[in-house]
N, C-alpha and C positions, 0 to 999 in steps of 0.2 A: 504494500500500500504506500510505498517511497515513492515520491518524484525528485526531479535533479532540485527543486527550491525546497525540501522537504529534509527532515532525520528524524527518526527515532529519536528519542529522552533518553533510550538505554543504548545509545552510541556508547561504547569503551573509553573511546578518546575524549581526555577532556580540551573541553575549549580553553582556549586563554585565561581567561580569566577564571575558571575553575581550577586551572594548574596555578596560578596566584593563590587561591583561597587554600590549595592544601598547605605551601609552602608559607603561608601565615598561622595554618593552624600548629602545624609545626612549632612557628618559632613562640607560638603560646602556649610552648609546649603539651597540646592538646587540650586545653581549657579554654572555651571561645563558646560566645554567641555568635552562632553563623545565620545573622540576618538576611541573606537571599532574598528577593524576593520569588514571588510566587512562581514556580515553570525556572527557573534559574539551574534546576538541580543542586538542592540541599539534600536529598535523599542521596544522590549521587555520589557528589564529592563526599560526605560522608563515609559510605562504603568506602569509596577508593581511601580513602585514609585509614579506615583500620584493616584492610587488605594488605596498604604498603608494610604493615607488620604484623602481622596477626599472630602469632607466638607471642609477643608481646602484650598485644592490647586485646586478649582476649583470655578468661570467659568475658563477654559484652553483653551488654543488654541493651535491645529500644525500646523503647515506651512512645507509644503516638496514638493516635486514635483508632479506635476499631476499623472507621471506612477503608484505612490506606496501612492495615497488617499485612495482607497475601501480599500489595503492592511492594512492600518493603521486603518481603520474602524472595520472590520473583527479581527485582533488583539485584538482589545479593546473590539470587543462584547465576544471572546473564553474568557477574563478575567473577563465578567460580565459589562461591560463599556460602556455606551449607549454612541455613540460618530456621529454627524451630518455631513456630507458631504455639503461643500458647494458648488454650481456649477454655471456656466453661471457668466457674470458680474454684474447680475442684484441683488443689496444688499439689505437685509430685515432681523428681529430681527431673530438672532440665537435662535432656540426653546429649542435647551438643551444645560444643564451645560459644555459640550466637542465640540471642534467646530475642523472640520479638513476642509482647505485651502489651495490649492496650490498657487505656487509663485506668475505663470504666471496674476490670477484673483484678487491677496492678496491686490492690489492699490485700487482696484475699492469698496473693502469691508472694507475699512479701519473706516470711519464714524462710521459705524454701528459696528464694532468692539470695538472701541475706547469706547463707548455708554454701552458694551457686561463688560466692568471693571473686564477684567481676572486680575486673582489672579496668572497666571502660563502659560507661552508660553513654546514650543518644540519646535525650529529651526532645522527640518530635512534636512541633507545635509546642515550644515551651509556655507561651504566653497559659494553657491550660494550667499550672500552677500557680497563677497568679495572687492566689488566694492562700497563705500560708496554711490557716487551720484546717481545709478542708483535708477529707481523708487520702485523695491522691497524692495532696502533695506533701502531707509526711509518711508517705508511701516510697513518693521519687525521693526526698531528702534524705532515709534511713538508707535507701539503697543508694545512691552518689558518695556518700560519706565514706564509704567503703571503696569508692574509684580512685584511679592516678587522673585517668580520663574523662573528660564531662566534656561532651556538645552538646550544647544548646541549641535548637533548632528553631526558628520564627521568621517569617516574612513581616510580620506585625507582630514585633514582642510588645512594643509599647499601643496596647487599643485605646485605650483614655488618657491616662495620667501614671508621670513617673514612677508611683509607688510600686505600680506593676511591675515594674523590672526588678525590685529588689528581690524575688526569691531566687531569679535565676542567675542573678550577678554575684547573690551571698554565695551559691553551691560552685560557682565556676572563679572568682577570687572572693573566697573569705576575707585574704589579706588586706583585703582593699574594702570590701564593702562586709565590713563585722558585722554594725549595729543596725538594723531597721531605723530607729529613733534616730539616730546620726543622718543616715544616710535623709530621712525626710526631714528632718530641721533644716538639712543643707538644698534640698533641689525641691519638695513639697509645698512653701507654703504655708505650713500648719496655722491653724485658726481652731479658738477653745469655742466649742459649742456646750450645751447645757447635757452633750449628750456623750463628751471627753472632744480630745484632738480628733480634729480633720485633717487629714492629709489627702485632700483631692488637688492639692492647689499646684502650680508647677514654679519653680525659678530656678536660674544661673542655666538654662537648657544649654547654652552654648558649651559651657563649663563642663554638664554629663558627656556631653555628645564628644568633644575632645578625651574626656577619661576615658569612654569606653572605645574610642579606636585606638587610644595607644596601649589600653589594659587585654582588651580582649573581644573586642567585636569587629570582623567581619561583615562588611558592607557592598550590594551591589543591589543598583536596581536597574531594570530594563534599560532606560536611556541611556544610560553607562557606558551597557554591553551591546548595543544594537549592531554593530556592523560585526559582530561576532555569531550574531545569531541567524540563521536559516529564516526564511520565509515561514515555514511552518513548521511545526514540531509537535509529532504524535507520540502519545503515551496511553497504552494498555495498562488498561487499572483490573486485575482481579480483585473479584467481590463475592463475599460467602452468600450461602443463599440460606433464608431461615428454617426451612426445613428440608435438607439434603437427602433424608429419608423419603418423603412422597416424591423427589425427582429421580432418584435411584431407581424405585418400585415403577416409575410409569417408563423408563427408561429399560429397567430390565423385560418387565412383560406388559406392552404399550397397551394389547388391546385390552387383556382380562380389566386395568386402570384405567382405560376409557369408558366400558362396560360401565362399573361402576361410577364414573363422573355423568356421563351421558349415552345411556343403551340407545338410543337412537344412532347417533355417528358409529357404531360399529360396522353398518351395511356399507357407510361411504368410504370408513379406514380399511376395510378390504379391498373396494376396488383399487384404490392406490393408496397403498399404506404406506410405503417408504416415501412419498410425499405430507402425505397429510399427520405420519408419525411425527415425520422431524417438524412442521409447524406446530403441533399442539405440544412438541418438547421446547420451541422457542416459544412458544406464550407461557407457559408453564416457568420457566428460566425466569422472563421477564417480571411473572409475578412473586415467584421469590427470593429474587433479589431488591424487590423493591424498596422493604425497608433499608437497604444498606445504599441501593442508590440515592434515596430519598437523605439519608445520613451524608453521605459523600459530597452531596450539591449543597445542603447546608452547613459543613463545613467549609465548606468553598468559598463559600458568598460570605462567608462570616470572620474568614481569615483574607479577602482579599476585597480590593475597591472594585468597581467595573462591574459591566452585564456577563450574563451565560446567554448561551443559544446551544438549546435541547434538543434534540433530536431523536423522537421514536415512531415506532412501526403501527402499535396497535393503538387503537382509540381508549380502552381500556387505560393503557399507562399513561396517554396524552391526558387523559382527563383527572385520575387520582394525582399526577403531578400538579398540574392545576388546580388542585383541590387545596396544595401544601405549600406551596409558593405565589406569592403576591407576581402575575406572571399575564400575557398576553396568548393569546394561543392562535395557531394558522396548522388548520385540518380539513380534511376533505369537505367536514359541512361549512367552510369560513366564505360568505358571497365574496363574488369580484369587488363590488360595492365596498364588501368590510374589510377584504385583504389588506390594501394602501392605507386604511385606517389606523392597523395593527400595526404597521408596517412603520407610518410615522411617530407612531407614541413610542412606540421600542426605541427611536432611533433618537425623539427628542424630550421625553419623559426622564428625569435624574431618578425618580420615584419607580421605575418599572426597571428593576435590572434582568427578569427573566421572558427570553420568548421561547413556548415549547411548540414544537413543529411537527408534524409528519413529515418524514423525510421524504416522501414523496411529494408532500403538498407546500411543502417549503423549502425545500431543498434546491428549486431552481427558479431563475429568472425575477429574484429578489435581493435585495441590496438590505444587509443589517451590518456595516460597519461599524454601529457602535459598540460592539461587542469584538475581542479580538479572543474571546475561548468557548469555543465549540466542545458539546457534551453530546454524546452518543448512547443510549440507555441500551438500545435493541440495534439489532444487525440486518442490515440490508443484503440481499444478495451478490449482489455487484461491488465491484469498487469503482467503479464510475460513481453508481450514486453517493458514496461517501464523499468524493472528491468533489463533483459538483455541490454537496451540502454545505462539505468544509469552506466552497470558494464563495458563500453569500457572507461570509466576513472578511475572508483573504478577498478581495475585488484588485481591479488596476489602479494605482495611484496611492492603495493601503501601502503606511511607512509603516506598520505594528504587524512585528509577530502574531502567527495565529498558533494558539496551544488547542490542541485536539485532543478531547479523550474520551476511547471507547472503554466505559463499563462492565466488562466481560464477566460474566457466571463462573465464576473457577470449578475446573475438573468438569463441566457437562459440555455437550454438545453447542451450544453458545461457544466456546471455548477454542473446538477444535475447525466450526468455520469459518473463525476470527484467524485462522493460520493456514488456511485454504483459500482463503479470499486474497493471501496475503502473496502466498506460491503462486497461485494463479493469475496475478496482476496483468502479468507481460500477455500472457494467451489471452483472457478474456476482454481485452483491453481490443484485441483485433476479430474482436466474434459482434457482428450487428446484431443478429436475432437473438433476443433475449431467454428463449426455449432455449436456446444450443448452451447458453449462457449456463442457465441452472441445472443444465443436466450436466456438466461439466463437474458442479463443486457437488450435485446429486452422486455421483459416481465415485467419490473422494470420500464423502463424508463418514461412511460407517466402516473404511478402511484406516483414517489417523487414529 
């Protein structure tokens, strides 16, 4: 799914300025807030840094959010980096040297962690600890205390006010930032309310902002690096599905679990079942992944400025998305009348940062550059059509990267025609007929 203006996120090679940020984290001798921003590759450089010694900076631990664990797994196996997913609350000895954890479970694992004597924690999304007392984040502090190694990870460590930085600049120099108290009398503000000290207030920013690039922050935002960055840049997100059990069962014996879902479609799943199989396995995908997609976009939007543009197949996921996001929609029932409608509020609305589409119904011959990151929930058959979708934000005369990400079902059928669509580019890229098209990845599919 590469074009010559295009890469992958899991290119090996780092860019420029990626090869800068290892050799800073370095000289901070591995203790850094690596503020990236978003699409930058913080996940990346990362890995590659405890790659370039892994006997050293490992056992490791990441902690980040549920959406983007497989993601973080996946990453680290393209680098060669066996890395463990932990799941469920139920804690037992990590079996390899890399252990990835999200927040939500990270109290309940904390024992047997502690027990795990990492050499090297990743605080994904650190800004999530911003709140001392909550249980994560004497969760993450009991276990960093015990590192040589602490990254910090945030596009946005600072969302409001300075005082948020302090839990993750105490764990990454102590030295330097001891006291909470201290450190707010000096950059805070403080003001006595009837209800104790506030510290919402901010001052000397110029003063933080110089301590923390010569203490330990790494800094890059798109403008920066533009002439280092591709026109576009795709990244495959795996995502758990909530119940892997009912897709396994309709996946092992499709019809007996169709029977049961709908005795009617049995007569039709006969006449062509390895078509109408693999459809009701990608609706099926699509609706259990939903809550992890639904999770995914709202971390998204939450940790970064700027619109999405959605992209799915079935009317089903187009409408429970717009159920959950303050969002515009263009689908097959949108009149000619409403399209241009939709079409301008996306584009001039600060208030509307999501459009969710049918990839067919919006996917061409529409202009939404104010969005430069494309979401993909469900898979098209073609990769024309991705291309075409992706290029209603990438257009002619766009100076912004465009980040694309397809949400992929990990381990099911989702999965595996996200990597047939992907081999088949060159061939089906030169097939007109759309029939010749699908029987091509039809004939693939239950052989990956």
């Amino acid at each position: 799914m590469l074009s010559s203006n295009s890469v992958d996120i899991s290119d090996p090679k780092p860019l420029p300025f990626q090869a800068q940020c290892l050799s800073k984290i370095d000289s901070f001798h591995g203790r850094v807030l690596l503020s990236l921003e978003m699409g930058l590759g913080k996940t990346l450089v990362s890995l590659w840094w405890l790659k370039q010694n892994l006997d050293e900076r490992t056992p490791a631990i990441i902690v980040c959010p549920a959406s983007v664990k497989f993601n973080w797994q996946r990453e680290a196996a393209r680098l060669g980096v066996n890395a463990e997913v932990l799941e469920t609350r139920r804690s037992r000895t990590p079996r390899l040297p890399v252990v990835i954890i999200n927040y939500d479970i990270l109290p309940y694992w904390t024992e047997q962690l502690q027990a795990f004597k990492a050499r090297c924690i990743i605080i994904d999304e650190c800004q999530f600890i911003k709140e001392p007392t909550s249980k994560r984040s004497r969760a993450v502090r009991l276990l960093a205390q015990q590192c040589r190694y602490i990254l910090g990870l945030s596009g946005t460590p600072l969302l409001n006010r300075p005082i948020e930085l302090f839990p993750i600049l105490n764990l990454v120099r102590p030295d330097q930032f001891a006291k909470r108290r201290v450190f707010a009398w000096r950059y805070c503000k403080p003001r006595w309310t009837p209800w104790g000290w506030d510290y919402s207030g901010a001052d000397r920013l110029d003063e933080l902002h110089e301590r923390l690039l010569r203490l330990c922050m790494i800094r890059y935002r798109k403008e920066e690096v533009l002439t280092e960055l591709p026109q576009k840049i795709r990244s495959v997100v795996p995502l758990p599905l909530s119940n892997p059990n009912e897709y396994m069962t309709a996946e092992r014996d499709f019809i007996r679990w169709l029977r049961e879902q709908d005795p009617s479609a049995v007569i039709r799943a006969r006449r062509a079942e390895e078509i109408v199989r693999i459809g009701y396995l990608l609706r099926l995908c699509a609706q259990l992944k939903l809550p992890a997609v639904t999770k995914w976009i709202q971390d998204n939007l939450d940790t970064s400025d700027g619109k999405l543009v959605v992209f799915a197949r079935h009317r089903m996921i187009v409408n429970e998305l717009s159920k959950l996001f303050p969002s515009v929609v263009i689908d097959g029932s949108t009149s000619t009348s409403m399209r241009q409608q939709v079409i301008d509020r996306f584009q001039s609305d600060s208030s509307i940062r999501v459009l969710i589409g049918n990839i067919y119904a919006a996917g061409v011959g529409i202009n939404l550059t104010a969005a430069n990151r494309v979401v993909f929930v469900e898979m098209a058959w073609r990769p024309s059509d991705h291309i075409q979708a992706e290029d209603r934000c990438h257009r002619i005369g766009a100076c912004k990267t465009v980040w694309c990400y397809y949400l992929v079902a990990k381990d099911t059928i989702e999965e595996r025609l996200c990597r047939i669509i992907q081999r088949k580019q060159g061939l089906v890229n030169e097939v007109l007929d759309g029939t010749t098209a699908l029987d091509l990845l039809l004939s693939d599919l239950w052989q990956t």
